[in-house]
C-alpha positions as CSV (number, residue, x, y, z in Angstrom):
1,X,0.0,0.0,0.0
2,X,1.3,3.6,-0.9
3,X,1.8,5.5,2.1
4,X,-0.7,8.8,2.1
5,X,2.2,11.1,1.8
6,X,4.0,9.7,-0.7
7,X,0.1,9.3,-2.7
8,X,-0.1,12.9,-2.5
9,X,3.7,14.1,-3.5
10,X,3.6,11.7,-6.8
11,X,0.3,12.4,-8.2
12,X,0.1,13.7,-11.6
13,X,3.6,12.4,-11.9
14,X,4.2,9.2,-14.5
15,X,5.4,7.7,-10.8
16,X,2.6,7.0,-9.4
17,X,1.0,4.6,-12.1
18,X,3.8,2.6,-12.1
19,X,4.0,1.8,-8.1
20,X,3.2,-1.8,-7.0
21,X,3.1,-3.6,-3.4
22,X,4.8,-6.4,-2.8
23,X,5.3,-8.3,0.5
24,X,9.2,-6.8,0.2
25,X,7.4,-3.2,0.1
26,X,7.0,-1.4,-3.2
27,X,9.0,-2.2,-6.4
28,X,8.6,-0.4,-9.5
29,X,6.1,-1.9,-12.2
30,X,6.6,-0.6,-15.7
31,X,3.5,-0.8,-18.2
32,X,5.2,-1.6,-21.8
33,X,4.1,2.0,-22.7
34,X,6.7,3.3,-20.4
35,X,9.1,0.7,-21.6
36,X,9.1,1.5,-25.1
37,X,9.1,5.7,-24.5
38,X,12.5,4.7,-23.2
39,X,13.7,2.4,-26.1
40,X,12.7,5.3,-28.1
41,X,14.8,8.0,-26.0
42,X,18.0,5.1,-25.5
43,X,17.5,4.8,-29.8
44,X,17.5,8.3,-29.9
45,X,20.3,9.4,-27.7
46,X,22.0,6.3,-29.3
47,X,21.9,7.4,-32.9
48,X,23.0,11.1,-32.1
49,X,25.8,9.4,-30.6
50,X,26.8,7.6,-33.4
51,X,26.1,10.3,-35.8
52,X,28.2,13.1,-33.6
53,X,31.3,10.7,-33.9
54,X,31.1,10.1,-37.4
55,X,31.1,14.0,-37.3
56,X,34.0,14.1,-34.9
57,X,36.2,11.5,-37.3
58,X,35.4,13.8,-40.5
59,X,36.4,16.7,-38.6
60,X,39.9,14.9,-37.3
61,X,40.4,13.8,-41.1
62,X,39.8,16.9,-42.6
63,X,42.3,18.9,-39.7
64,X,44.8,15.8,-40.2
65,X,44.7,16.6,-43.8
66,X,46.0,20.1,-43.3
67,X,49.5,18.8,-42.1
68,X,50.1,16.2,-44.5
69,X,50.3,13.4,-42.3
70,X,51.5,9.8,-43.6
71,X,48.5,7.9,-44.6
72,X,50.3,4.8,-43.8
73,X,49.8,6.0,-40.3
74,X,47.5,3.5,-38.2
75,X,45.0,6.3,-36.6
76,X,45.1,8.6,-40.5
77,X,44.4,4.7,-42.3
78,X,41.5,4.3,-40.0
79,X,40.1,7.8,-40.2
80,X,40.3,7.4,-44.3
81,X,38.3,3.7,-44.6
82,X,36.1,5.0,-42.1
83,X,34.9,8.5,-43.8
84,X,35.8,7.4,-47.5
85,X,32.4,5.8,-47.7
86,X,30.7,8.9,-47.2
87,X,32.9,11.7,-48.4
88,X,33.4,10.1,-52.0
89,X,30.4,10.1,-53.3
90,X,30.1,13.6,-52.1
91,X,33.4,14.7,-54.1
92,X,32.1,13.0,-57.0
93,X,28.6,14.7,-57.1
94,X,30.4,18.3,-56.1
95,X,33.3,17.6,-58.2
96,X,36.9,19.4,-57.6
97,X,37.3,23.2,-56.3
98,X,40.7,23.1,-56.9
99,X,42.8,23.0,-53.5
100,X,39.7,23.3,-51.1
101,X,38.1,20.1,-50.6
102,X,34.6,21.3,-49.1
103,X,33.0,17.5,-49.0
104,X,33.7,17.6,-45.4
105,X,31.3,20.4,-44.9
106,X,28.7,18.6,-47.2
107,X,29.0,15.5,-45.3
108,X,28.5,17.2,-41.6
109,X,25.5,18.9,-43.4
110,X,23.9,15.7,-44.5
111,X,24.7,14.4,-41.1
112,X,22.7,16.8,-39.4
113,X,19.7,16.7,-41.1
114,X,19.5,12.7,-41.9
115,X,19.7,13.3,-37.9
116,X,16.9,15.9,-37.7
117,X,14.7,13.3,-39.7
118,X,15.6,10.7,-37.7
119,X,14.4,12.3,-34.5
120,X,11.2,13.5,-36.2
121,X,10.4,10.3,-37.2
122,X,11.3,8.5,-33.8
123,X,9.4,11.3,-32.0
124,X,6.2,10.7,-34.1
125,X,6.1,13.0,-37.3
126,X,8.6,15.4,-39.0
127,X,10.0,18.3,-37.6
């Protein structure tokens, strides 16, 4: 049994509904509602975690690029086949500028809004 108190301080809170006795004294119940409101927000928060490193390794390649380094170089290899997926297809579409390579930019563009979509969708309609 919910104490009187407690009754009072949680109602009108998403607490309250999911409150159950037990011999042991109250454990948490969660309707599947509940349960997949939070897969949605872990999916979420999970995606824009994937998607800000991506952005985070396009941004290290393209400041890596500045100095030259030796792609032979484990961590500038890795950055490469991991951003060359995306960033070629960009640089063929845009085609050269001459010394400015602005694919980065494109990609981290892209990035954001396949990102914004995303969310929309997850959340229940476009933004």
């Amino acid at each position: 049994m919910i104490l009187p108190s407690l009754k009072v301080a949680l109602q009108g809170t998403r607490v309250l509904p999911s409150l159950c006795t037990h011999e042991a004294g109250l454990l948490p119940a969660r309707s599947w509602t509940m349960i997949a409101e939070d897969f949605h927000l872990v999916l979420i928060q999970l995606i824009s975690l994937v998607i800000d490193a991506y952005i985070l390794m396009i941004i290290v390649r393209a400041i890596i690029s500045w100095f030259g380094m030796d792609s032979r170089q484990p961590v500038v290899a890795f950055l490469d086949r991991a951003t060359d997926p995306v960033l070629n297809p960009i640089r063929n579409v845009i085609g050269s500028m001459g010394p400015i390579d602005i694919s980065p930019l494109v990609a981290i563009l892209l990035l954001s809004l396949l990102r914004r979509a995303m969310f929309g969708l997850l959340a229940g309609g476009l933004p």
